[in-house]
C-alpha positions, 0 to 999 in steps of 0.5 A, spaced: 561 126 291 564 126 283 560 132 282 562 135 287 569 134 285 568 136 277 565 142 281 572 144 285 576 142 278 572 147 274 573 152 279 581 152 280 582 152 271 576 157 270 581 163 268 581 170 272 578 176 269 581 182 267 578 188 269 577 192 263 578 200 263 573 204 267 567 208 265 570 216 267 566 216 272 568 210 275 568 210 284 573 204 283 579 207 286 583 200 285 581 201 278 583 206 276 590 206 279 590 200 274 590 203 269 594 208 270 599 204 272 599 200 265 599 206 262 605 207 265 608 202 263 607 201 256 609 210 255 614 210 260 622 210 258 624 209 265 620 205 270 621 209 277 614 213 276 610 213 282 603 215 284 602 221 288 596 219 294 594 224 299 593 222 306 585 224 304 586 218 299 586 223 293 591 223 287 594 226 281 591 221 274 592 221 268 586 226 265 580 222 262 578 228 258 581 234 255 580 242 252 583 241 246 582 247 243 579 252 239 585 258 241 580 264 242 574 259 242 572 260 249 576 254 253 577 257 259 570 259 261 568 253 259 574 249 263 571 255 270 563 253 268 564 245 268 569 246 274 562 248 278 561 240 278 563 237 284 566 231 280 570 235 276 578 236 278 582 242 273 588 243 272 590 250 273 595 252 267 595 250 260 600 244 261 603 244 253 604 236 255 603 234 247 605 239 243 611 242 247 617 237 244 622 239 251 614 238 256 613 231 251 619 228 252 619 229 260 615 223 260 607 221 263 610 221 269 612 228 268 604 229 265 601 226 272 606 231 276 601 237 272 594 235 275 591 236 280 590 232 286 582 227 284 578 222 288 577 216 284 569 218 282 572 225 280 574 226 273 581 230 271 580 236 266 586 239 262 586 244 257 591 246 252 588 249 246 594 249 242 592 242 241 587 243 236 592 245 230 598 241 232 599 236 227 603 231 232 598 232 238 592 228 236 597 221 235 600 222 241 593 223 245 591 216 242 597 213 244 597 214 251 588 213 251 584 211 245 579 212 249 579 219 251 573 224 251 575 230 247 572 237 248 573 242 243 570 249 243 569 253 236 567 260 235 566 264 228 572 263 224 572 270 223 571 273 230 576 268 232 581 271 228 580 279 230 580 275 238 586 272 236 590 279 233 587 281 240 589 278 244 597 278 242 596 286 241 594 287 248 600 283 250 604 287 247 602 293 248 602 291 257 610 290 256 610 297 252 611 294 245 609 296 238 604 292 235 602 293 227 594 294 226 590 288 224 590 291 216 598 290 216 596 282 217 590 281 215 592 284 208 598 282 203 599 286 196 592 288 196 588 281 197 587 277 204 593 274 207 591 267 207 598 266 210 596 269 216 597 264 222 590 266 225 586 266 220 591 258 219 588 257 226 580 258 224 579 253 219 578 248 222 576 243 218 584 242 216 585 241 223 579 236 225 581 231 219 587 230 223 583 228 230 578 224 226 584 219 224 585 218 230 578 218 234 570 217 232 566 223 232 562 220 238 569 222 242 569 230 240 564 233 243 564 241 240 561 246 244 558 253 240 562 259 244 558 263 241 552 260 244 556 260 251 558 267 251 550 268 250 547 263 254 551 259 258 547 254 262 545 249 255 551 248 253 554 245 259 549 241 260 550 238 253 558 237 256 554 234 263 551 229 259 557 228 254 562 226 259 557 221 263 555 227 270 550 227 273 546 233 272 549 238 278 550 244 273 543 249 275 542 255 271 541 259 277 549 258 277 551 264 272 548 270 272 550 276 267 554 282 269 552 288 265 559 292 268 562 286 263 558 284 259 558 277 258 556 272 263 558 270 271 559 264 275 555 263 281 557 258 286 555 256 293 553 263 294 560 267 292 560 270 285 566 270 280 567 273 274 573 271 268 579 275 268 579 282 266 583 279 259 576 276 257 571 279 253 575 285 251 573 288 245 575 287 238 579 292 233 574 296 228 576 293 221 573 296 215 567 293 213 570 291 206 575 287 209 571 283 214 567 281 207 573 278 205 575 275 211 567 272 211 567 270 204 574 266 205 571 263 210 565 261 207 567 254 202 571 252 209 565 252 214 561 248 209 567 243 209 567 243 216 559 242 216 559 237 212 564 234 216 562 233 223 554 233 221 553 239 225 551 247 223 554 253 226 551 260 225 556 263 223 557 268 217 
């Protein structure tokens, strides 16, 4: 009888344990709900946040991953191939949440409004390249969930930059503006403008130094674009087993359009290609001037190297 009573004691006394955050691929809807709701409280300046839950059981989360960059790396074809996976939930558009102050100040809740409707077992997806070389960003980030998974996307320095001039002269020329050829930005008085926003945007070790003060290596996972564009399925394996998916991504799912030039996606038998803008070609630089922007680029891509313990074959 008295152990039995010292057997009931214990049990009124014993402490309630409080549930940990998640693992991402998580099948626990109260869970999750949980942890976005103290997120909330803890980041938001006013208390009338709400979950927004479909009828299906579905609801719009805070995303556990994001596409933080590279501009002109590759990030959307990623985002297109990795939303092959049933358990992955993307947002449409680029949501400039962290590094757009008049977006930022609109709140978490705002953010939440911007993704799209998940399953609790589904992992939410945003991508935003800005994010990468924005100072503010990663401390915002780590501020809202230290324990994010961060995908980040790099290409040749070089190639990125004649992407990026690309990019900005197409634009230019659809609304029927002139656009200074690319010699007029990439040189100043005779030598490299290194003040070049575009060439700015491609060391990427300046910018990676700044995430990594806030998140272990173990929590960026960097994928080759230029080995995307050549052979697609590899590299998103490698993501699949990053973010802790199951493997469902097969090889039979990209194809290469020989109209276009780049790879294909194929899913449940129907066949889409990236938009048009994608895979435009590049304006014809001088041989001497593309020597100078590789040799820039040289003692930076070591410093990157070194950096995060990986090589890249780039010039």
């Amino acid at each position: 009888m008295a152990a039995f009573l010292l057997g009931a004691v214990l049990l009124i006394v014993q402490p309630q344990i409080v549930p940990s955050r998640p693992a991402i691929n998580s099948k626990a809807e109260t869970s999750v709900q949980f942890v976005q709701r103290e997120l909330l409280k803890k980041t938001s300046q006013k208390n009338d946040f709400k979950e927004n839950i479909h009828s299906n059981g579905s609801c719009q989360q805070l995303p556990q991953t994001i596409i933080i960059g590279v501009r002109k790396g590759g990030t959307r074809a990623l985002l297109e191939m990795l939303s092959l996976h049933p358990d992955i939930a993307a947002a449409e558009s680029e949501v400039h949440f962290f590094d757009w102050e008049d977006h930022y100040r609109n709140g978490l809740q705002w953010y939440i409004n911007q993704m799209p409707f998940s399953h609790p077992h589904q992992i939410t997806v945003e991508k935003t390249p800005a994010y990468f070389t924005s100072p503010k960003v990663p401390e915002r980030v780590h501020n809202m969930n230290q324990s994010m998974r961060l995908l980040l996307i790099l290409r040749d320095p070089s190639e990125r930059v004649l992407s990026d001039y690309t990019q900005v002269f197409y634009n230019h020329m659809q609304k029927h503006k002139p656009y200074p050829s690319i010699e007029q930005f990439l040189i100043k008085d005779g030598e490299l403008n290194v003040d070049y926003k575009a060439i700015n945007r491609s060391l990427y070790y300046i910018h990676m130094q700044n995430w990594l003060k806030y998140f272990p290596l173990d929590h960026i996972h960097i994928v080759d674009g230029d080995k995307l564009i050549k052979d697609p399925f590899p590299e998103i394996e490698k993501v699949e087993r990053f973010l802790k998916l199951s493997p469902q991504i097969n090889a039979s799912n990209f194809y290469f359009n020989k109209t276009k030039g780049f790879y294909c996606l194929r899913d449940s038998g129907r066949e889409r290609c990236l938009h048009e803008s994608k895979g435009r070609a590049h304006p014809q630089v001088d041989s001497r001037l593309l020597e100078k922007l590789h040799e820039y680029f040289h003692e930076p891509n070591k410093k990157f190297f070194e950096l995060v313990g990986r090589t890249f074959d780039w010039h």
